[in-house]
C-alpha positions, 0 to 999 in steps of 0.5 A: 500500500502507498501512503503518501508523506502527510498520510504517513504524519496523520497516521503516526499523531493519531498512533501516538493519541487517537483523540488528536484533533484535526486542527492539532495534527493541520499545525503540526503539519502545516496543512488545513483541517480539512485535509487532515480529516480527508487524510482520516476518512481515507485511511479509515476506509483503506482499513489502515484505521479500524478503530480508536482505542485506550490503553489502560493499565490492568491492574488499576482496573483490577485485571490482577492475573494475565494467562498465556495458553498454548491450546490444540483442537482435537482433530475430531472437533476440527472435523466434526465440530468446530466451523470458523464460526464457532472458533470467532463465536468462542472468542468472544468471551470477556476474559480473552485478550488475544487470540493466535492461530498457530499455522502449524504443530502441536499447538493449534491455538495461542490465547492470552487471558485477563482475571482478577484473580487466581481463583478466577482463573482456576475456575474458567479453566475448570469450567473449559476442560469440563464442558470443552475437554473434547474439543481442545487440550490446554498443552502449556498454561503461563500464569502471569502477574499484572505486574510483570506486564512492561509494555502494552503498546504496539505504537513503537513498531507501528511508528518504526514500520511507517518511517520505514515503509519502502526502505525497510531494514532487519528488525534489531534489538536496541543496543546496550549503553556503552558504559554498561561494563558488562558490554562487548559489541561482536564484531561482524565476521566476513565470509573469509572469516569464517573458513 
């Protein structure tokens, strides 16, 4: 998809706050109001928008205990029970935060959870392998705090694809700082090198 310079800036104030206002985002770029709220409608009916959201922190709302589980359907529930229509019906529930299909192995599916406590969450999962046991099998269960959440944002991957849509680079790990004592930066090895 092309984006053009202004609609690549629109985009990434509206990434950093959903609530900017066109007249805010029209200064900034030096452009009219109006033609940051054509910019909006446009990319709104590309589908690169589909929504404005809030990011709140979990634990201040009470969500205490995040799960990561690695599930697989039972090959007879793919073939007999389970349409893409029960799969999306089944994800809807209020506890499911993300939902992965995993193309691939032993795991079919990757779900995080949200709940108050561990006693929420030992009674949902006690209720999903007895009425659901036949259909899929918990393979791995990680219990997370709320706590240990450090980011909930994907803003800075978003921000980071669009400076560099047409020149992509190599993702790469931000660097340690050099008066870390503990740092030694590896040297790139040519192919001479390595013989």
């Amino acid at each position: 998809m092309k984006l053009t310079r202004n609609d690549k800036y629109v985009l990434k104030y509206l990434i950093n706050d959903g609530r900017s206002q066109d007249s805010d985002i029209a200064k900034k770029l030096k452009i009219t109001p109006q033609a940051v709220g054509k910019i909006r409608k446009k990319l709104e009916s590309l589908g690169v928008i589909n929504g404005y959201s809030t990011i709140v922190d979990y634990e201040k709302l009470g969500v205490n205990v995040i799960a990561i589980v690695l599930f697989k359907f039972t090959p007879e529930a793919r073939r007999t029970l389970l349409t893409e229509e029960d799969i999306n019906e089944r994800i809807e529930g209020a506890n499911i935060i993300n939902f992965y299909r995993v193309p691939e192995g032993d795991v079919t599916h990757i779900v995080t959870y949200g709940f108050r406590s561990l006693e929420e969450l030992d009674s949902y999962f006690h209720i999903l392998q007895t009425e659901r046991g036949h259909i899929s099998e918990i393979k791995k269960l990680f219990i997370l705090s709320a706590k240990s959440l450090r980011k909930n944002s994907d803003k800075e991957l978003l921000i980071k694809t669009l400076k560099e849509m047409g020149k992509e680079k190599m993702a790469r790990p931000i660097p340690p700082k050099k008066e870390d004592k503990h740092y030694t930066p590896i040297k790139k090895k040519s192919l001479t090198d390595l013989r």
